[in-house]
N, C-alpha and C positions, 0 to 999 in steps of 0.2 A: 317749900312753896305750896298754897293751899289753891288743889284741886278746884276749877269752877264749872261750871255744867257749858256744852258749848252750844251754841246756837241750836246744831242739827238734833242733839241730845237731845233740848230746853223742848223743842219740835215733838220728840216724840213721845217724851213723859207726859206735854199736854194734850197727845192723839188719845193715850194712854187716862188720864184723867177725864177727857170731855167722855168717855165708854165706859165710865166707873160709876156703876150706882153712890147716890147719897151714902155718905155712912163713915166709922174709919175705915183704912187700907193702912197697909203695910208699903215701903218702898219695894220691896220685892217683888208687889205683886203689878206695881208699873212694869215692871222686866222682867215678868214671867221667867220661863225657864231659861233666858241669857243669864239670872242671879246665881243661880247653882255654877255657874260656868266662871265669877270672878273668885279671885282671891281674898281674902278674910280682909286683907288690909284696900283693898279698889272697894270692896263691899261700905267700910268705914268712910274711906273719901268720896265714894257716891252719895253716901248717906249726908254726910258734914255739905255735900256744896247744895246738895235740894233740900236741906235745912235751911241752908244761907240763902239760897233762891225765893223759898218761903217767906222769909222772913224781908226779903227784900219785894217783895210782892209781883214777883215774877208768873207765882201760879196764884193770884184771887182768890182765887174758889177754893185756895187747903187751907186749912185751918193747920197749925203746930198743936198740937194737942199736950203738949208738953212731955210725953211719954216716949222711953226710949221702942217701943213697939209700934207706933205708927201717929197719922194724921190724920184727917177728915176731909173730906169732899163736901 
């Protein structure tokens, strides 16, 4: 079953993004130091649903950059 971002989540990746200078980011660096704290595989399915979120234009303003190292603001 694939991982989707939830509401409260979707909330604060975009608190998270509206405080992100222009430019790429990396997803990790929406979740600061909570990232070091998940498992290799939560890391993958966080990754995969704010991919899918993206790409369903849930956040506007990221760009997919096509790159497994990040997006753009």
């Amino acid at each position: 079953m694939r991982r989707r971002l939830s509401q409260d989540e979707a909330e604060r990746l975009q608190e998270q993004i509206d405080a992100t200078e222009p430019g790429e980011f990396r997803l990790r660096d929406l979740y600061g130091d909570a990232w070091e704290g998940f498992p290799i595989g939560e890391k993958v399915d966080r990754g995969r649903a704010f991919l899918e979120a993206v790409r369903q234009d849930r956040f506007p303003e990221v760009e997919d950059l096509g790159k497994r190292s990040g997006g753009r603001v």
